[in-house]
N, C-alpha and C positions, 0 to 999 in steps of 0.2 A: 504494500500500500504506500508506503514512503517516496519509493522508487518512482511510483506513477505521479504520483503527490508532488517531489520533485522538480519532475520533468515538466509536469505542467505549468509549476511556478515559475524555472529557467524561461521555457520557451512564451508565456507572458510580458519575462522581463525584458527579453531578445525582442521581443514584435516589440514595444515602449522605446527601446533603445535605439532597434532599427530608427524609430518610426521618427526620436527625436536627434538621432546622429549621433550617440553617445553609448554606443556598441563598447567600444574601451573602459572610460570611465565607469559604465555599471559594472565591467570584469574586477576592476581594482577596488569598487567599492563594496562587494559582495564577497572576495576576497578578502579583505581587510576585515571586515566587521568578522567575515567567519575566524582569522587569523587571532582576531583579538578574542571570542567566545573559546577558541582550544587554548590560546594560552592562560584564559582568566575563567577556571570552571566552578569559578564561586559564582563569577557574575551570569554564566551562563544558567546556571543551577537557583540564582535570582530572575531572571527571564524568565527561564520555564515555572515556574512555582506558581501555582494556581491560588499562594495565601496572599500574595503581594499585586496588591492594589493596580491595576491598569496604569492610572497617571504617575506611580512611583517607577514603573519599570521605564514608561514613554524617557520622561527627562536625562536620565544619564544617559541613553541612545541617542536622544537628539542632539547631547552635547557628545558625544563622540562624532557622530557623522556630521557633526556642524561643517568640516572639510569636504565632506562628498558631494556628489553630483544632486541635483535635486530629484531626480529618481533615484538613483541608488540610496538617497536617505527615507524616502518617501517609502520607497520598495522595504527596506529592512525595517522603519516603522509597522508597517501592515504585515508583517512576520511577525513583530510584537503582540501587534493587535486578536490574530488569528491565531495565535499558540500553535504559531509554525518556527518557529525562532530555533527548535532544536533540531529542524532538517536543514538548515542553512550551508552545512556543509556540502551535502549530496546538491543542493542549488548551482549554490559555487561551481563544486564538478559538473555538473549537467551544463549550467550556464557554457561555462568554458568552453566544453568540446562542442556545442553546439555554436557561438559566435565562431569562433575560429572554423568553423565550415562553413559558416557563412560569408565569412571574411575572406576566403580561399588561403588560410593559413592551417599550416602543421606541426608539429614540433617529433623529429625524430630522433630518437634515444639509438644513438649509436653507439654499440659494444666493440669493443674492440681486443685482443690480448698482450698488446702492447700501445703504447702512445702514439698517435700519430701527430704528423707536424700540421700548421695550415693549411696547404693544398691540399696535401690527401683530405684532409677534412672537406675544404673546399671545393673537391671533383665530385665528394659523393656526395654534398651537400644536393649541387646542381644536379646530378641523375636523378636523384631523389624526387626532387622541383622536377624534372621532368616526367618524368614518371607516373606524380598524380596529381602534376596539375596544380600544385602548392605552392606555397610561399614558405620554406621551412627553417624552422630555428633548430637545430643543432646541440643536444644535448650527449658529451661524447662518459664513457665511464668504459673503466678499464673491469676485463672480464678472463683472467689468466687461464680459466677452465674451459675457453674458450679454441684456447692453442695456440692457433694463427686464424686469419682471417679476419670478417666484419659482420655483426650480426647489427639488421638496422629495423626498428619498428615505428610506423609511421601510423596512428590510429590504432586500429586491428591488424593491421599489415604485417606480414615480417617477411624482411627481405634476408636471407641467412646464408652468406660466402664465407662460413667458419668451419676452419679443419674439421673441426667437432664433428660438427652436419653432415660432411662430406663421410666420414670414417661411422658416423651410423647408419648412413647411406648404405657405405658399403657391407656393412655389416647385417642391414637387413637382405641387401639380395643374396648375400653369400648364404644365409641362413634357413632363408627359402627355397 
């Protein structure tokens, strides 16, 4: 139920966002507020509590999001409102993957087993970008288990040039 709950609140705030040009700003401000709720779980645990007064919870929110976008405050207040404030997280995420496919942006988690320098970053970066069509940011971590090669995941995607893959590869036809 959250899940669906979620999704429907993201893609709300994505149609408001589109609609007023502030697709970015509602990421950072849905973001941050959730950033501030995991780091502060007394105040989060003040939010959700059913014994504390509606306009007591409203005011320290409005004076947090005083900085944010007037949707992104407007948005997080009406998660106060609805004792929705404790799925904010799942938003966030929902939110995210859904602007950034809107946006024609990616971000691909590239593995690797040892370091690579900028261009190699930078050749797979652009294959990547071609490939599906993206606009991609480049998150590299090193993966020793990996052996050699590059394992790249872009969404649900994996793109997998790693020893590894190649050797259970071969391991599954040899086996069959």
């Amino acid at each position: 139920m959250e899940k669906v709950l979620s999704a429907r609140y993201a893609k709300a705030l994505l149609d408001l966002a589109i609609e007023e040009g502030v697709v970015d700003e509602a990421a950072a401000d849905i973001k941050g507020m959730s950033g501030a709720l995991r780091d502060n779980p007394d105040f989060r645990r003040f939010l959700a509590s059913p014994l504390i007064d509606m306009e007591d919870k409203l005011e320290p929110v409005e004076k947090l999001m005083a900085g944010a976008s007037a949707l992104g405050r407007k948005f997080v207040l009406l998660l106060v409102r609805k004792g929705r404030i404790s799925i904010i997280d799942e938003i966030a995420y929902d939110y995210g993957r859904m602007a950034e496919e809107v946006l024609g942006r990616g971000t691909a988690r590239l593995e690797t087993a040892s370091p690579l320098n900028d261009e190699q970053v930078e050749t797979i970066k652009r294959q990547l970008e071609r490939i599906t069509n993206k606009k991609i940011k480049v998150d590299t971590v090193i993966n020793k288990g990996l052996l050699a090669g590059v394992r790249a995941r872009v969404g649900d995607r994996i793109f997998d040039g790693s020893l590894l893959s190649k050797i259970e590869g071969m391991r599954k036809v040899l086996t069959d």
